[in-house]
C-alpha positions in Angstrom: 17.8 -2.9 -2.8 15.6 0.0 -2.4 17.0 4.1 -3.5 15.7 7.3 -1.8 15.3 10.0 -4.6 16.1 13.6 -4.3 13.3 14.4 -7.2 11.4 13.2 -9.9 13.7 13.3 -13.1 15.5 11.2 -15.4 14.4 7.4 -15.6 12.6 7.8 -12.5 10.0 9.9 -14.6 10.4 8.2 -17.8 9.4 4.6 -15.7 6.1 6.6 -13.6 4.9 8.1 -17.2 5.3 5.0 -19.4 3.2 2.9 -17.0 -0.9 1.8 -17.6 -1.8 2.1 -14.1 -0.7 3.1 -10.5 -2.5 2.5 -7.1 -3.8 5.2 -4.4 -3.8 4.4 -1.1 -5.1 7.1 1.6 -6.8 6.8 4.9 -8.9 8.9 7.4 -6.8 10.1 10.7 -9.2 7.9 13.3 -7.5 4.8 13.8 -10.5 2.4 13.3 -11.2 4.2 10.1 -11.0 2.4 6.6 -7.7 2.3 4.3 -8.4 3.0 0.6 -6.5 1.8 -2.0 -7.6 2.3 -5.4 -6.4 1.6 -9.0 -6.1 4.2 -11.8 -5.7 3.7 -15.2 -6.8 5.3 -18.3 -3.5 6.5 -20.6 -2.7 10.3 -20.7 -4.7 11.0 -17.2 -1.3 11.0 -15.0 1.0 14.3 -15.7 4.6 14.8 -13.8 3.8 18.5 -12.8 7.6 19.3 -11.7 10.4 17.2 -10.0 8.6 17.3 -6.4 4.6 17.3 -7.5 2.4 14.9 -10.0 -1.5 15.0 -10.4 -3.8 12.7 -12.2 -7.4 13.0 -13.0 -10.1 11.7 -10.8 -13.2 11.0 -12.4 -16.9 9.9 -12.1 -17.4 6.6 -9.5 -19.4 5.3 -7.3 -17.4 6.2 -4.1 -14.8 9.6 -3.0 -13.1 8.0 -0.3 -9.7 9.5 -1.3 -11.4 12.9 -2.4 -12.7 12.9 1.8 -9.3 11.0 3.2 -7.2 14.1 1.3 -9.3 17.0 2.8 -9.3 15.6 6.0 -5.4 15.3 6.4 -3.8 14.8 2.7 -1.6 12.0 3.1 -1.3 9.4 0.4 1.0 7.2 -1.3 0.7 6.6 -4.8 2.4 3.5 -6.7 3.8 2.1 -9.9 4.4 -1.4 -10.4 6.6 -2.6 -13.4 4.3 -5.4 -14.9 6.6 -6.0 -17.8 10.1 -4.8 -18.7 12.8 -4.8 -15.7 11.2 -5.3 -12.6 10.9 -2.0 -10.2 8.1 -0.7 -7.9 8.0 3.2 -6.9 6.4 4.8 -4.4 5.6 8.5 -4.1 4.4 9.5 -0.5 3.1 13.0 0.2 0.8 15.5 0.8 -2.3 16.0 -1.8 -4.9 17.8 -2.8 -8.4 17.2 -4.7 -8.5 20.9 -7.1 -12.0 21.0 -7.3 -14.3 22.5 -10.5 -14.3 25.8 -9.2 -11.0 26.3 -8.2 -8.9 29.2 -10.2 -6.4 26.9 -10.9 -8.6 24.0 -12.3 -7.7 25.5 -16.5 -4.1 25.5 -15.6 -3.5 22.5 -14.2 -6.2 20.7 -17.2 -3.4 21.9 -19.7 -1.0 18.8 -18.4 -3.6 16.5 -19.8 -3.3 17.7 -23.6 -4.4 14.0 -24.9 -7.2 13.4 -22.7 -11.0 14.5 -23.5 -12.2 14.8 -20.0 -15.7 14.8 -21.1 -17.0 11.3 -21.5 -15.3 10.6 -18.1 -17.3 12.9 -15.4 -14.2 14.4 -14.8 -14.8 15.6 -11.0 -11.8 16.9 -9.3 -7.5 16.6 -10.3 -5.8 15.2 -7.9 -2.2 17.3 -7.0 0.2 15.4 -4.9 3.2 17.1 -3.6 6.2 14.3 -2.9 7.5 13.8 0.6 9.4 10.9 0.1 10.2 8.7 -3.3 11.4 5.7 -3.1 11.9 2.6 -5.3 12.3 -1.0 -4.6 13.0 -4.0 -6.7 9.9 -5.7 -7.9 11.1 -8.9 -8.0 7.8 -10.8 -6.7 5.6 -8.8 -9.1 4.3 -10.7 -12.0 5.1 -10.3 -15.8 1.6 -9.3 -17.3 0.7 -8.2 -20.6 -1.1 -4.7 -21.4 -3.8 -4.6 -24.2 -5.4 -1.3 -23.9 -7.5 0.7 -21.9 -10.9 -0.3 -21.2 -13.2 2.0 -22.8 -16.3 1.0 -20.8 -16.0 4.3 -18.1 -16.3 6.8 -21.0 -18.8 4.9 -22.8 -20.9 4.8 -19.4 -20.6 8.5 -18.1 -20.4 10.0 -21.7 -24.2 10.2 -21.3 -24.2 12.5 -18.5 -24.3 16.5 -18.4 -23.2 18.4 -15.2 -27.0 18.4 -13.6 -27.2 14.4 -14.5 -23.7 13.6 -13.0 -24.6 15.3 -9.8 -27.8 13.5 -9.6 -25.7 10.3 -9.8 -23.2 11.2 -7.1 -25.8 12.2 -4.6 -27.5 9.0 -5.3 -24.5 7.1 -4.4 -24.0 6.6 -0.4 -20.0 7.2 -0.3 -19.6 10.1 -2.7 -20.8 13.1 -0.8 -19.6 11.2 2.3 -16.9 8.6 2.7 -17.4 5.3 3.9 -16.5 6.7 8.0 -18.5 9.9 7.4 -16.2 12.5 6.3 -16.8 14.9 4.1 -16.2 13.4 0.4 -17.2 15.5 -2.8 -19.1 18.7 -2.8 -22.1 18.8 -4.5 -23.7 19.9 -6.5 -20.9 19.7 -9.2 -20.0 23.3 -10.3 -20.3 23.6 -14.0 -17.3 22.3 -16.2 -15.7 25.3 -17.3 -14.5 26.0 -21.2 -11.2 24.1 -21.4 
């Protein structure tokens, strides 16, 4: 039921960049430390870099627990679900990397993300994730659901804040800096945005 892939190409990359939203799941090396998994969404904030590497944008929240899982040891696994259409579930596992603010690549890698206005979002690191293994399986237990549209209640919420603000926020916030089990999370302060 389930097909190993050689790369990212084809239909396989047509279904991971038509879908709404994919899942993250990371976790820390200690064996008593906490598994994240976290949903994405947002339109236009996922990119297909080449056939072996895809990033997505990580913006302002109230935690960094993949930002702090990634440096620590970079695995992950991301995920796409098939929620309407022919049912299918792939899964990307491999290595990643948060590309912080300040790092040289930062304006390249922000060209992949032509439609997105990373502005009103707190955009804090891009997330570069380098496949290991891709595999797909059949889906047949996940539901048929409708999508609307994107909420637009994040950029509404963090539209307000400048670069000095936002890093006021994070520090506020017990799991940003830090993750959950202690490890190093996001640096702060935020370095400024650069020009895009």
């Amino acid at each position: 039921m389930g097909k190993t892939y050689e790369r990212i190409d084809g239909r396989l990359r047509e279904f991971i960049e038509a879908q709404p939203m994919f899942f993250v799941a990371t976790a820390p090396l200690a064996g008593d430390g906490t598994v994240n998994l976290s949903p994405k969404g947002l339109r236009g904030t996922l990119a297909v870099l080449d056939e072996h590497t895809v990033a997505y944008l990580d913006f302002a929240g109230s935690n960094a627990e993949t930002i702090a899982h990634l440096r620590e040891n970079g695995r992950v696994t991301l995920m796409w679900c098939a929620f309407a259409g022919p049912p299918n579930i792939v899964r990307v596992h491999g290595h990643g990397e948060p590309v912080f603010r300040d790092d040289p690549r930062w304006p390249d890698l922000l060209r992949y993300f032509p439609d997105v206005d990373p502005g009103p979002h707190g955009l804090r690191a891009i997330i570069v994730v380098r496949a290991g293994l891709i595999r797909d399986t059949c889906g047949y237990a996940v539901p048929l659901m409708s999508y609307d549209t994107d909420r637009d209640l994040h950029g509404r919420r963090f539209a307000r804040e400048d670069d000095a603000s936002l890093s006021a926020y994070f520090a506020g916030k017990e799991h940003v800096a830090h993750s959950i089990d202690g490890l190093p999370g996001l640096p702060l302060p935020l370095p400024p945005t650069p020009a895009r």
